[in-house]
C-alpha positions in Angstrom: 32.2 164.1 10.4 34.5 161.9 8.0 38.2 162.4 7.7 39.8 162.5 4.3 43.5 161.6 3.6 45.5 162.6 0.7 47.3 159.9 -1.1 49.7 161.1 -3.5 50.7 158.0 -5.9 53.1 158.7 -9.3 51.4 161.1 -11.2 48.2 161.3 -9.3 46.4 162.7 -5.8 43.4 161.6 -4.3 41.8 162.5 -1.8 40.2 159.4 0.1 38.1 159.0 3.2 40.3 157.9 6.3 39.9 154.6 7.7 40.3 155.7 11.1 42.7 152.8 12.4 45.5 156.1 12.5 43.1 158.3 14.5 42.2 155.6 16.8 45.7 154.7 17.3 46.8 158.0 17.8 44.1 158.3 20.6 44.8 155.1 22.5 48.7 155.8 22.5 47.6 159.3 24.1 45.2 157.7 26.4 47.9 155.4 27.7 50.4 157.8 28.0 47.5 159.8 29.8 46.7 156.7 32.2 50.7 156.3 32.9 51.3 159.8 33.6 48.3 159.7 36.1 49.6 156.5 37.8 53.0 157.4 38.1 51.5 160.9 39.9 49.3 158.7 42.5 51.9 156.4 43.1 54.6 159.2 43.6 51.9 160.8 45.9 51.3 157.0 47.9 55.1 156.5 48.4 56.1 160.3 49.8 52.7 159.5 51.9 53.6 156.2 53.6 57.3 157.5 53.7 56.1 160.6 55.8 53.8 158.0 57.8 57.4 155.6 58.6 59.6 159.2 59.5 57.3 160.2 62.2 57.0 156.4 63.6 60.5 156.6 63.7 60.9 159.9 64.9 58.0 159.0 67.6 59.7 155.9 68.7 63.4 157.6 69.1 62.1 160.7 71.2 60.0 157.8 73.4 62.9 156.0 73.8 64.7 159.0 75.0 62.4 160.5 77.1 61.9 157.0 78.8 65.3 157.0 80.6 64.7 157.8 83.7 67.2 160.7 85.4 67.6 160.1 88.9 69.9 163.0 91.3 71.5 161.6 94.5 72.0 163.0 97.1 73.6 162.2 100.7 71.8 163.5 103.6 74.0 165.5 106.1 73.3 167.4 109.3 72.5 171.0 108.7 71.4 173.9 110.7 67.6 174.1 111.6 65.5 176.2 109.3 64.2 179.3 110.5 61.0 179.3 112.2 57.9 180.5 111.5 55.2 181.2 114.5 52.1 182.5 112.5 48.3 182.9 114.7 45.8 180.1 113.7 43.1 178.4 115.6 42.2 174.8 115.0 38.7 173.5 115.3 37.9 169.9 114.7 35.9 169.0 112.3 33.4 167.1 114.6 32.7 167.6 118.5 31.8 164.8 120.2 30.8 165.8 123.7 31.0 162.9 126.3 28.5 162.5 129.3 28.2 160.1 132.1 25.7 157.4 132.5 25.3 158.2 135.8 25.1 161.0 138.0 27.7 161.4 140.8 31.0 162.6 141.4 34.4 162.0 139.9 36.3 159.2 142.4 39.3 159.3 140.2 40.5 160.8 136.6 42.2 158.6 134.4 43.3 160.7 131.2 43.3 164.6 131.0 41.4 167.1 128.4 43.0 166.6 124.9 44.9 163.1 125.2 44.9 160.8 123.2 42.6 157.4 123.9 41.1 154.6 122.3 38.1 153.5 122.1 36.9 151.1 125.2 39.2 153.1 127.8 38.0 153.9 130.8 38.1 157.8 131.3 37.4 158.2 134.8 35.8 157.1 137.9 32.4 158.1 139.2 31.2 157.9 142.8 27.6 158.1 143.0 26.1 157.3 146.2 22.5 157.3 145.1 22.8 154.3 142.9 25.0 152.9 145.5 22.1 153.0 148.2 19.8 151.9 145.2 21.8 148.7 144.6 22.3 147.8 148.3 18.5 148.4 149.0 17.7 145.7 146.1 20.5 143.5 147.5 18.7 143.4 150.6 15.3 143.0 148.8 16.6 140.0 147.1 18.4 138.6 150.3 14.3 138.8 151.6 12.8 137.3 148.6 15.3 134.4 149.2 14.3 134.0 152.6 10.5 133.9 152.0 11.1 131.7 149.4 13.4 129.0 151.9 
């Protein structure tokens, strides 16, 4: 579509198709002030963005700071009147039971620690008297003393 322009000179009027160089000036002034308008918006948005962003770093860092500090009550200890007791019923039962048996048969020459005590390992419990093994080991004592003989 062509655009016509009046042009009124001294006595006359015309009407004459528009060169266009108004129209197109008209529409690059608007699309600048467009483009500016739009800028100015994003870069309003941007700032009140990254100044948000700074505010809660600062806030962050100040309530750190604060709740860093370490409070510390004293007190001085001081003699006070025993608490009252409770006696409740329980029964404790270890978690493992380890029975313990001899390596011999006899009979107990001596006792060393009683049931319950406390003892590490390698201590001698008790003392057994076994006279079987006793008459065992002097029979092979006397066996040897014979072998040793016969031998000489």
């Amino acid at each position: 579509m062509t655009d016509f322009a009046i042009e009124e000179t001294d006595n006359r009027v015309e009407i004459v198709p528009s060169n266009g160089q108004s129209n197109a000036s008209q529409h690059a002034r608007r699309r600048w002030i467009i483009s500016s308008i739009i800028g100015v918006v994003v870069m309003a948005v941007l700032i009140l963005g990254i100044r948000s962003r700074v505010k809660a770093a600062t806030d962050l860092r100040t309530v750190t700071a604060q709740m860093a500090v370490l409070s510390v009550s004293v007190v001085q200890p001081k003699l006070a009147a025993l608490a009252q007791e409770i006696i409740l019923p329980g029964n404790i039962q270890p978690f493992i039971s380890s029975p313990v048996y001899a390596r011999t048969d006899g009979y107990l020459k001596r006792w060393y620690f009683d049931i319950g005590a406390h003892v590490k390992a390698g201590q001698l419990l008790a003392t057994i008297q076994s006279p079987e093994i006793d008459e065992q080991l002097s029979q092979a004592r006397s066996t040897l003393a014979t072998a040793q003989a016969n031998l000489n």
